[in-house]
C-alpha positions in Angstrom: -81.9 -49.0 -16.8 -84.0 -46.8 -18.9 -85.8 -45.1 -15.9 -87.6 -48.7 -15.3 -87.0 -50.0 -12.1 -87.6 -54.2 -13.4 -84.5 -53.9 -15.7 -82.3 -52.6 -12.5 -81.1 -53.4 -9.5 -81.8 -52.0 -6.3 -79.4 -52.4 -2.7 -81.1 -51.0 0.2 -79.5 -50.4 3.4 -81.8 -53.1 5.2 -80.1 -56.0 2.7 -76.5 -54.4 3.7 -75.6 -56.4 6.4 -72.2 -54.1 7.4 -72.4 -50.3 6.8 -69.0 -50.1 6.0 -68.2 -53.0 3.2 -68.3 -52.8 -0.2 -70.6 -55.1 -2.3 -70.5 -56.3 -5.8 -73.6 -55.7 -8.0 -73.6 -57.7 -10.6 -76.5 -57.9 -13.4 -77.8 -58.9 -16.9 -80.0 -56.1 -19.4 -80.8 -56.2 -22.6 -80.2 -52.6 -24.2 -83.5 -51.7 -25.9 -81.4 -49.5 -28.4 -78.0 -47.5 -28.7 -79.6 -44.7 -26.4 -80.1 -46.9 -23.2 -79.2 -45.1 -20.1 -78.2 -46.4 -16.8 -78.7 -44.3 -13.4 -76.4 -45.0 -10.5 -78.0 -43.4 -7.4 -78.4 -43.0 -3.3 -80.7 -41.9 -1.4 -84.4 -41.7 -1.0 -87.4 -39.3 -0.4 -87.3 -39.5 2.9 -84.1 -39.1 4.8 -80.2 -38.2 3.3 -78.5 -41.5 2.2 -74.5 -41.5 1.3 -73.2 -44.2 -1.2 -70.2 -44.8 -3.1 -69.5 -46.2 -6.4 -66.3 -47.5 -8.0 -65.1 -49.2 -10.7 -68.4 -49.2 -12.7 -68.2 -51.6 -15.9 -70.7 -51.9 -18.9 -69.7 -55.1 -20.1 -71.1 -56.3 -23.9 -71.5 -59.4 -24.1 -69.1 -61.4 -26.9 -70.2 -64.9 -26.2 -72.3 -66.0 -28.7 -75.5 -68.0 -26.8 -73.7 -68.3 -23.5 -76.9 -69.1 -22.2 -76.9 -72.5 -24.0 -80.4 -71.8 -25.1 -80.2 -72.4 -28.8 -79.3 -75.9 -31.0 -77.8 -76.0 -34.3 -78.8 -79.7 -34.3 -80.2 -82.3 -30.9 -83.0 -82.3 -28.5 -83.0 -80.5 -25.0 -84.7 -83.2 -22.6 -84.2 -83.9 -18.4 -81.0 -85.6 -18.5 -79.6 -85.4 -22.2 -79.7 -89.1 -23.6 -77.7 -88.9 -26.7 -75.0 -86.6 -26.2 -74.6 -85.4 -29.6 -76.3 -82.0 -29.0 -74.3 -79.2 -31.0 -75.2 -75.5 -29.1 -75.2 -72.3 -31.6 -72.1 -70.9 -31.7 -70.0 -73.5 -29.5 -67.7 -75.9 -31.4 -66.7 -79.2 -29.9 -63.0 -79.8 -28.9 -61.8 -83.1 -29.5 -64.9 -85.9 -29.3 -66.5 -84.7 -25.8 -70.3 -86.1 -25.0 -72.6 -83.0 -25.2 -75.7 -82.5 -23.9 -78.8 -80.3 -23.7 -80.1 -80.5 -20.5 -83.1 -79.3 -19.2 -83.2 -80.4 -15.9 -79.8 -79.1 -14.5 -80.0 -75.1 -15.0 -78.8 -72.5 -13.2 -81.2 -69.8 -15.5 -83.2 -70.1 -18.4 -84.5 -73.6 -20.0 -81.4 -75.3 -20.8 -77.6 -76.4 -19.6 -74.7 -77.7 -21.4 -73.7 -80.8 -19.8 -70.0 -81.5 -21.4 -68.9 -85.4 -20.2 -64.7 -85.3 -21.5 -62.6 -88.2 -21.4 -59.3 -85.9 -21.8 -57.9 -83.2 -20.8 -58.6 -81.3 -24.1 -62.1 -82.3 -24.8 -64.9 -79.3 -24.0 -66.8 -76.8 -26.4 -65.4 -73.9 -27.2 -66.0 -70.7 -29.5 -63.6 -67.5 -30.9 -65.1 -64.6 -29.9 -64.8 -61.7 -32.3 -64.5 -58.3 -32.1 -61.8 -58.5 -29.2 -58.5 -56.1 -29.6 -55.2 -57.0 -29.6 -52.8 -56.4 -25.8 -56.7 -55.6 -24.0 -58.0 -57.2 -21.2 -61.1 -59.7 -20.7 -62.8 -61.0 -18.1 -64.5 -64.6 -18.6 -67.5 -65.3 -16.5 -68.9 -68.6 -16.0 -71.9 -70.5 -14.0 -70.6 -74.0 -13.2 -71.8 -77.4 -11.9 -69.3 -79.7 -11.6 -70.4 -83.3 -10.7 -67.0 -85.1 -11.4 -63.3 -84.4 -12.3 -62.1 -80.7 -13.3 -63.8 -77.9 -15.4 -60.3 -75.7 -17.0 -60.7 -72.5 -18.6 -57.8 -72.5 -20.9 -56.3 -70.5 -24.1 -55.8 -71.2 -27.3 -52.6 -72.5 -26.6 -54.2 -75.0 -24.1 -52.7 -73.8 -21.5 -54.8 -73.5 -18.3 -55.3 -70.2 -17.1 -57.5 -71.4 -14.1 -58.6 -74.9 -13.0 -61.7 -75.6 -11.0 -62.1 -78.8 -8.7 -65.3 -81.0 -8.0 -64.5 -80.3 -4.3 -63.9 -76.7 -4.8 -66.9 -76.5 -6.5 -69.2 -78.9 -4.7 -71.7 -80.0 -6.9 -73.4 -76.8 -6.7 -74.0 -73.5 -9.5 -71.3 -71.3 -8.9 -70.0 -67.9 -10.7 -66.3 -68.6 -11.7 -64.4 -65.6 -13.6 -61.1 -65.6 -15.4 -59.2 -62.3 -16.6 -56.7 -62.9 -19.5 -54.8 -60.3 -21.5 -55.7 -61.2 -25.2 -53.0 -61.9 -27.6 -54.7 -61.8 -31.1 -57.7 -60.0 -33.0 -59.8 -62.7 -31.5 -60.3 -64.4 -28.2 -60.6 -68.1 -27.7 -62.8 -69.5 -24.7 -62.8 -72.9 -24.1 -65.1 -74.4 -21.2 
């Protein structure tokens, strides 16, 4: 990104483990400005390398603090004791406990820890600047210790469901891809 190797990604040939799959590259920049540039390349300086690209996306971001890094109003601690935290940009569905939690992350300082006694309790947040008939894909890092984590519309119906045991109590990359139905898009953890 930019020409500078620490905003990029690199895949050599050594961390391939089969010279004929395809593998997914998947990673998180933060433009500088409208002009950044992103290089896809193969080879090196000493020998002739072949690789092949396909379906290349440049995805922006329409999650306001997916991170879970910023509070509107609550205290990030180890374990979240009140569970009244409110997250920037997240609204809560229904009465769900919410907590900032510092010591259950999968990246940066802080998690969302989201303790529902229904089916319909979670945080959510409209995302603007969607379009109408397009389609979005949803990604998600999730821990789940107990129960089920949906991702649902704003119809509250499911569109995929993910199990303690599927998930086994571990960080995980879930991802969702929904056609969009209005000038805005709903996402509900």
């Amino acid at each position: 990104v930019d020409a500078t190797a620490a905003l990029g990604i690199t895949v050599t040939q050594a961390g391939a483990t089969s010279a004929s799959t395809w593998y997914e590259i998947d990673f998180t920049f933060e433009a500088a400005d409208t002009s950044t540039t992103i290089d896809l390349g193969s080879g090196s300086a000493s020998s002739t390398e072949i690789g092949y690209w396909d379906n290349v996306k440049v995805q922006k971001n329409l999650v306001n603090n997916g991170g879970m890094e910023a509070l509107d109003s609550g205290i990030a601690d180890a374990d979240g004791a009140n569970g009244e935290d409110v997250f920037t940009g997240w609204t809560k569905a229904d009465t769900p406990a919410v907590y900032a939690v510092t010591g259950t992350t999968h990246s940066g300082g802080q998690s969302a820890k989201v303790v529902a006694d229904s089916s319909y309790e979670g945080i959510y947040q409209i995302a603007a600047g969607v379009q109408n008939n397009k389609y979005y894909t949803i990604l998600a890092w999730l821990k789940i210790i107990s129960g089920n984590v949906a991702f649902d519309d704003a119809n509250g119906d499911y569109i995929k469901i993910i199990t303690q045991s599927e998930n086994g109590n571990t960080w995980q990359k879930y991802s969702v891809t929904i056609k969009n139905d209005a000038d805005n898009l709903y996402i509900r953890l």
